[in-house]
C-alpha positions in Angstrom: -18.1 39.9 -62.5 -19.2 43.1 -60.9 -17.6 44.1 -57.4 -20.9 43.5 -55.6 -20.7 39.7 -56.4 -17.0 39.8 -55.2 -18.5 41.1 -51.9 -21.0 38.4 -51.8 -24.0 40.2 -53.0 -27.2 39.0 -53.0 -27.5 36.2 -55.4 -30.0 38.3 -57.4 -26.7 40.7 -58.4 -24.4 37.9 -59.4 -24.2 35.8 -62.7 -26.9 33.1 -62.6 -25.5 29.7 -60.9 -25.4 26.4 -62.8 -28.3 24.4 -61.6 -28.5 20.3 -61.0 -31.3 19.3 -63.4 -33.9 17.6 -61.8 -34.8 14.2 -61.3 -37.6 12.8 -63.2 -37.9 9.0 -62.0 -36.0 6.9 -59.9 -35.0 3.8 -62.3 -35.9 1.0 -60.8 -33.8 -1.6 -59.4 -33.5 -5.0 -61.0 -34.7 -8.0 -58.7 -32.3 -9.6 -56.7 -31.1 -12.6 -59.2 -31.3 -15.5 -56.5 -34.8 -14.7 -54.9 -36.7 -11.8 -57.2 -36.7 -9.5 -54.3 -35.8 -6.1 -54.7 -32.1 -5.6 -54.0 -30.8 -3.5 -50.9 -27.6 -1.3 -51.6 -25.2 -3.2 -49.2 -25.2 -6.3 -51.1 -26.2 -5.1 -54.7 -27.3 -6.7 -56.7 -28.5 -8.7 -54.3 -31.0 -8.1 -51.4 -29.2 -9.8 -48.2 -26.2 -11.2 -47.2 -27.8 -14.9 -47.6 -28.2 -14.5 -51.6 -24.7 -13.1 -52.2 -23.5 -16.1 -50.2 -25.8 -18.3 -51.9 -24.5 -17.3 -55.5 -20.7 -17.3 -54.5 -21.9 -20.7 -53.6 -22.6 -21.8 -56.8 -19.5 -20.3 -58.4 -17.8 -22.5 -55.9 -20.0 -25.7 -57.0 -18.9 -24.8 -60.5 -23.1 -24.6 -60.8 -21.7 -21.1 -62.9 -19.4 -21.7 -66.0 -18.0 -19.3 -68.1 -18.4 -20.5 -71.6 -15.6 -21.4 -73.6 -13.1 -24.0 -75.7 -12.1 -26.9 -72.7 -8.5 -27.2 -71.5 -6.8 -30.1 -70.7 -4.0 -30.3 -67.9 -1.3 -30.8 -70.6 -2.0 -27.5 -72.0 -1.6 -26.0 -68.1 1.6 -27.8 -67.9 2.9 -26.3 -71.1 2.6 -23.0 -70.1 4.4 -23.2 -67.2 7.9 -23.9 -68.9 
């Protein structure tokens, strides 16, 4: 590096700077999945306050499952000891 870009040259003497490549296009957001409306960053992936309550709802409501083998309370009980 040459003593002028120690002295803070003029960029135009110094070594060429890493540039950001450019954006093309913005992906676009997915719908929010209660309503279809596009979602707002706040409540992503959701587009208010209203859905995300809405869809903890229905985790609550067990309206959501998450797939898998059933369990029956004597199985809970045995792990415990």
């Amino acid at each position: 590096m040459s003593s002028a870009c120690m002295a803070r040259a003029a960029p135009s003497n110094c070594e060429p700077r890493a540039t950001k490549p450019l954006m093309t296009q913005a992906k676009p957001r997915p719908p929010c999945p209660i309503c279809g409306k596009p979602n707002v960053k706040a409540f992503r992936p959701f587009c208010s306050a209203k859905c995300a309550d809405v869809d903890l709802g229905k985790w609550f409501s067990n309206a959501y499952v998450v797939p898998g083998e059933p369990v029956s309370t004597s199985d809970l009980d045995a792990d415990d000891s």
